[in-house]
N, C-alpha and C positions, 0 to 999 in steps of 0.2 A: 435479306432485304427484299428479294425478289417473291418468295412465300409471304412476307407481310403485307406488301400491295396487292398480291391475288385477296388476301384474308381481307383489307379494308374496302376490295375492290366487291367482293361478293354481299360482305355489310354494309355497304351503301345501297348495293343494289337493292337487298333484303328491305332495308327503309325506306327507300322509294317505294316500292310495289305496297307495302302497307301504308304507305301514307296518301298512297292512291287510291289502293281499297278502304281506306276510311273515309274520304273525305267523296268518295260517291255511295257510301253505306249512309253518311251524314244527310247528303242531299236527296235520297230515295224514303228516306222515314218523312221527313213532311208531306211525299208526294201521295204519300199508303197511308197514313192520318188524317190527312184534309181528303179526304176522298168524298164524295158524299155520301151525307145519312141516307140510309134506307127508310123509306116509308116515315120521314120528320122524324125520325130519333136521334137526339143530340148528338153531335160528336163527346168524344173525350181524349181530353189531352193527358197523361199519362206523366204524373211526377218523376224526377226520377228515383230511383230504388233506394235512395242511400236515405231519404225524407222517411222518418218514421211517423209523421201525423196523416193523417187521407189527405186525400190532394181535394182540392177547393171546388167546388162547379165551376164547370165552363163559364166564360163570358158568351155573352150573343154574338160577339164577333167570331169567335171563334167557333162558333157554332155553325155559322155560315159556311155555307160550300164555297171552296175552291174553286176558282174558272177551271176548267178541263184545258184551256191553250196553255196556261200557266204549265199545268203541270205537265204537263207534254215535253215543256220546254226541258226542263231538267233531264230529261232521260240523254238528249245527245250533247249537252256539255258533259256527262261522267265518261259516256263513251268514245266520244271526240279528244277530252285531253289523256285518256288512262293508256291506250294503248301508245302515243307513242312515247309515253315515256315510258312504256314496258320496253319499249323498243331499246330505248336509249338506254336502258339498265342493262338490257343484252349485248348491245355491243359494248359497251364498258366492261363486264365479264370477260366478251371475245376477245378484246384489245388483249386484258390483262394476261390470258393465256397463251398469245402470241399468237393467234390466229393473225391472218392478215398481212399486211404491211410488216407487223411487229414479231414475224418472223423469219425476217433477213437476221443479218448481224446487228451484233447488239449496240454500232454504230450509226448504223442506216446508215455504211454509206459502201459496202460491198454486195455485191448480187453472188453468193454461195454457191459452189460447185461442187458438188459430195458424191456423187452415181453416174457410170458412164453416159445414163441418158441426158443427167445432168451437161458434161460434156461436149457431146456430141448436139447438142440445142445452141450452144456458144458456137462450136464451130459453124454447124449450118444458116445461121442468122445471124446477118450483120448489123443487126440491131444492136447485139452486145459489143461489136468492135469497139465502140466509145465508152464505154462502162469499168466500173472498179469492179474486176472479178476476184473471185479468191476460192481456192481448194483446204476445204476442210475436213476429208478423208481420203486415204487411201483408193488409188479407181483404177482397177483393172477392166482392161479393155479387150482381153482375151475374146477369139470369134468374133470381134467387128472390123470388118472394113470400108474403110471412106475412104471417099478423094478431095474433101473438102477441108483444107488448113484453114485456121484462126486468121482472117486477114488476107485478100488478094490483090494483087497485083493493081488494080483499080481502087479495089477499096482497103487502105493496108487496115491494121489494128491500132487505133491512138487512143487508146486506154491505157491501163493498169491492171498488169494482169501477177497475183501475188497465189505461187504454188505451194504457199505457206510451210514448206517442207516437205510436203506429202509425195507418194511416191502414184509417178499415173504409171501404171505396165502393159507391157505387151500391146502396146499404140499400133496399127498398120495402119499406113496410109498409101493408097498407089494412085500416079496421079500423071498428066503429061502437061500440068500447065507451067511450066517450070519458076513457080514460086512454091517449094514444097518444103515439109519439116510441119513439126505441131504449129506451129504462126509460119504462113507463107511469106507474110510481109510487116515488118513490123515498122510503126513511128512512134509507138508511147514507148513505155516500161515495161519489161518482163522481169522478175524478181523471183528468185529459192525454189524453183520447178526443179523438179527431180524425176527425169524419164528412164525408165529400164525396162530392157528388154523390146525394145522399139524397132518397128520393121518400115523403114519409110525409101519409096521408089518412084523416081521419076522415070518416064518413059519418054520426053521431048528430045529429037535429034536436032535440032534446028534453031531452037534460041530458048535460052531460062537465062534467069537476072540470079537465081541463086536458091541452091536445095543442100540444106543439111536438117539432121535430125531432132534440134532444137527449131530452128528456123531459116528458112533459106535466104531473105534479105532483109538485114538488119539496117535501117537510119535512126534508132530511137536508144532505150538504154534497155541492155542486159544484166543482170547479176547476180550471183550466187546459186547459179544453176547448174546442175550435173546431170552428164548422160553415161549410162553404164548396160553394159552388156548387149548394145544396139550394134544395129547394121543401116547403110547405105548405100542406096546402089541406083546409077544415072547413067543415062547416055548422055551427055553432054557435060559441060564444065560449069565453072562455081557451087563445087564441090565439097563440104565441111562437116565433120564430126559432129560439132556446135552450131556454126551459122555456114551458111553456103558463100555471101557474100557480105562483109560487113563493111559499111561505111556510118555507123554508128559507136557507140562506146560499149566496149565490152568487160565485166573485171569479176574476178574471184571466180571465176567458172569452171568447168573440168569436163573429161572425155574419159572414160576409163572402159576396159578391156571390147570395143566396138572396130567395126570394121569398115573403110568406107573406100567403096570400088568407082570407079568409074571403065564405062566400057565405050568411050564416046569413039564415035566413028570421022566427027569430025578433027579438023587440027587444034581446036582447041581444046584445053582440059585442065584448068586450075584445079587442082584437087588437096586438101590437105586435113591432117588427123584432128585440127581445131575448126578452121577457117581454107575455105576454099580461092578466099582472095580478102584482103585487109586494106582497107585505103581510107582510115580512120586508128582506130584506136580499142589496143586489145593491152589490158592488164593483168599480172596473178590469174594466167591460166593455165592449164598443165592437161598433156596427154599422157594416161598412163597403160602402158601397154595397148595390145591391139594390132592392126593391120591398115595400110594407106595403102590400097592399086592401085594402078592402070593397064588394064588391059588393051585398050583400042589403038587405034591408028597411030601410028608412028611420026610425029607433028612436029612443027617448031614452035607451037602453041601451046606444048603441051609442059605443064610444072608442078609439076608433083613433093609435096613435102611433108613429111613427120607432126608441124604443127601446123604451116600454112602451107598453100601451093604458091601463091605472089605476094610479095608483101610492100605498099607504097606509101606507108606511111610509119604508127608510132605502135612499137610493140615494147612490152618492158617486164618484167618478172616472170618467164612464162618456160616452159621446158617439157620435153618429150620425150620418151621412151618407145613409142611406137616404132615398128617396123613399114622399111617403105619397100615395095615392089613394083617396078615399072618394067613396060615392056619398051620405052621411048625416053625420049633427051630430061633433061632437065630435072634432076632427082635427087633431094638433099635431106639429111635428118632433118633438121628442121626448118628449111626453105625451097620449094623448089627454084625459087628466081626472087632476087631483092631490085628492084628498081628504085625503089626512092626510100625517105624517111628512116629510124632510125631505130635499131634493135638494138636493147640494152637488158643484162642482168639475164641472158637465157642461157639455154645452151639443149642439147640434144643427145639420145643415148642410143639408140635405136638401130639397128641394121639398115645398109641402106644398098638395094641391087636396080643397075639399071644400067640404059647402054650406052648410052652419050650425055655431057656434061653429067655428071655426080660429083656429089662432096659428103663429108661428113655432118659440114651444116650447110650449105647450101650448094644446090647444084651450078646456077649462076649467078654471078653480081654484074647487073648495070651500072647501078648505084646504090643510096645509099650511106648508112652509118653504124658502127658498131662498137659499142661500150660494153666490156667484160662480157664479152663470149665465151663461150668455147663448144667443143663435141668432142666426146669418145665411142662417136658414129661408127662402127666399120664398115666398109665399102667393097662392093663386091661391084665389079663391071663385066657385064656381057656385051658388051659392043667388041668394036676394031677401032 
C-alpha cells in the first residue's frame, strides 16, 4: 500500500510539472509569433502540422504587431505560477517518503526513541516530560554518564512513556538530588521498559523523596517493566529495586538478579528489593534473586526488606527470593515493617541476617493485614 502511494505520489507529481511546462510553452509561442515584422514583412501564422493543404495568407490583423506591454505581460504569469507548484509537487514527493512530520510513528501520535542520543535529548529536556514517547530499538548506553532522570522533583513526567519491550543497557546515572532511577519523578504512565545492567547512585545524605533503578517516585501508573542484572547504591532512604518510593499503582513488574545497597548515615533507611516504601498499590510483582543491604547506621528508622522496606498500604500477588543483609533493626524477607494496609497472596524465600527485630517475612508488624502468607525465609541474627 505504502509503495503504491509513493508510485501515485511521484505521477502526480510528474503531471503537474508537464502540465506546467506546457501551458507556459503555450503562452510563449504567441509572444515569439506576434513579434514584430522586420522591415514590413508580414508576419506568418504557421498551421498546424497535421493540415496537409498550405496554410491561407495572413489576415491584416494579424499582421499587425503586437503592443510590446502585452507581451511583456506573459513572461511573469509562466514564471509566477510554475514554480510554486513545482514547489508543491516537491513537497508531496517529501511527504510521501516520510520526510518530515511523517516520520514519526505511523500514528502521529509517539515521539520515537531508538539511539542513546535519542535518550539522553528526553532526559535533558522537559519539553518531552508531557509527550507520548516510545522505544523502538534496543539502546545501549555503555560510556555515558548523567545525572539527569526523566522527570524532577519540580517538574515530574505526566506523559506516556511505552519502552515497547526493548531492552535500554548499561544506564549510569549518579546524581544527589534525591529523585533518582531512569524517571526521577513520575505522574503519567510508564509501560514494558526493560533496563539491564543499570548503574544508578544517589549521593543526597540529608533528604530524597525516593531513588530506585526504574524510578524513584512513583504517583502515576507503572507496568510490565523489568530490571535485571542492576545495582543500587544511596545514602539515604526510599530505597527500591523498581521504584524508591511508591504512592502510585504498580502491576506485572520484576526485579531479577540486582543489588540494592543503602549506606545511609542517617536513621532513616527504607530500603527494599521492589519498593523502598509502598503507600499505594503494588501488584504481580516478584524479586528474583539478588541482594538488599544496609550498611549504615544503626537506627530505629531503619526497614529493610526482601521486597519492600515499609509497607502502608495494598500489596497482593508479589514474592521474593532475594537475599537481605542488614547491619541494623528491622529486617524481613519480605517486609522490613508493615504499618498499615494489606498484604495478600505473597510470600518470601530469601535469607534474611540482621540484628534486631528480623522475621522470615517481616521484621516488624504495627499493623496492618494479611491474607495467605507465608516464608521459608531463614534467619540468621547477629544481634544480643
Amino acid at each position: 500500500m505504502k509503495r503504491n502511494k509513493r508510485i501515485l505520489a511521484v505521477f502526480l507529481a510528474v503531471v503537474m510539472l508537464f502540465s506546467i511546462t506546457g501551458t507556459a510553452m503555450a503562452e510563449e509561442v504567441p509572444a515569439t509569433a506576434e513579434a514584430p515584422a522586420a522591415e514590413g514583412t508580414p508576419q506568418e501564422t504557421r498551421a498546424p502540422e497535421a493540415s496537409a493543404s498550405p496554410a491561407p495568407p495572413a489576415s491584416p490583423e494579424l499582421e499587425k504587431a503586437p503592443d510590446p506591454s502585452a507581451a511583456e505581460s506573459v513572461q511573469p504569469e509562466v514564471s509566477s505560477s510554475a514554480a510554486p507548484a513545482a514547489d508543491m509537487a516537491v513537497m508531496a514527493l517529501e511527504e510521501d517518503e516520510g520526510l518530515g512530520a511523517l516520520s514519526l510513528a505511523a500514528d502521529g501520535e509517539y515521539t520515537l526513541i531508538s539511539s542513546p542520543d535519542d535518550l539522553l535529548a528526553v532526559m535533558k529536556d522537559p519539553s518531552y516530560w508531557t509527550a507520548k514517547l516510545k522505544v523502538t530499538a534496543p539502546i545501549d548506553m555503555s560510556g555515558i554518564t548523567t545525572a539527569q532522570p526523566i522527570g524532577s522533583g519540580a517538574t515530574p513526567f505526566s506523559g506516556t512513556f511505552d519502552g515497547n519491550g526493548q531492552t535500554i543497557s548499561n544506564l549510569t546515572i549518579t546524581s544527589s538530588t534525591g529523585y533518582t532511577g531512569l524517571f526521577g519523578h513520575i505522574t503519567g504512565a510508564v509501560q514494558d521498559v526493560v533496563l539491564k545492567g543499570a548503574e544508578i547512585t544517589d549521593t543526597n545524605e540529608s533528604y530524597t523523596k525516593g531513588m530506585g533503578i526504574l524510578a524513584g517516585y512513583n504517583k502515576g501508573t507503572v507496568s510490565g517493566c523489568k530490571v535485571t542484572d542492576s545495582s543500587l547504591s544511596v545514602r539515604y532512604s526510599y530505597a527500591g529495586g523498581a521504584v524508591g518510593n511508591n504512592e502510585g499503582i504498580i502491576t506485572n513488574s520484576s526485579v531479577t538478579g540486582s543489588t540494592v545497597t543503602s549506606e545511609s548515615a542517617a536513621t532513616m533507611g527504607y530500603t527494599g528489593g521492589f519498593a523502598g516504601y509502598n503507600n499505594k498499590t503494588v501488584s504481580q510483582g516478584y524479586v528474583s534473586g539478588g541482594t538488599v543491604q544496609f550498611t549504615g547506621t544503626n537506627g530505629r528508622g531503619t526497614e529493610i526488606g526482601g521486597f519492600v522496606g515499609r509497607n502502608s498500604n495494598s500489596i497482593d500477588e508479589c514474592y521474593t527470593t532475594a537475599a537481605v543483609e542488614s547491619t541494623s533493626n528491622k529486617a524481613g524477607g519480605f517486609a522490613g515493617n508493615i504499618t498499615n494496609g494489606q498484604i495478600e497472596n505473597s510470600f518470601s524465600a530469601g535469607e534474611v541476617t540482621g540484628s534486631k527485630y528480623i522475621g522470615g517475612f517481616s521484621g516488624n508488624i504495627d499493623g496492618g493485614k494479611f491474607v495467605s502468607c507465608y516464608t521459608i525465609s531463614p534467619v540468621v541474627s547477629q544481634g544480643t
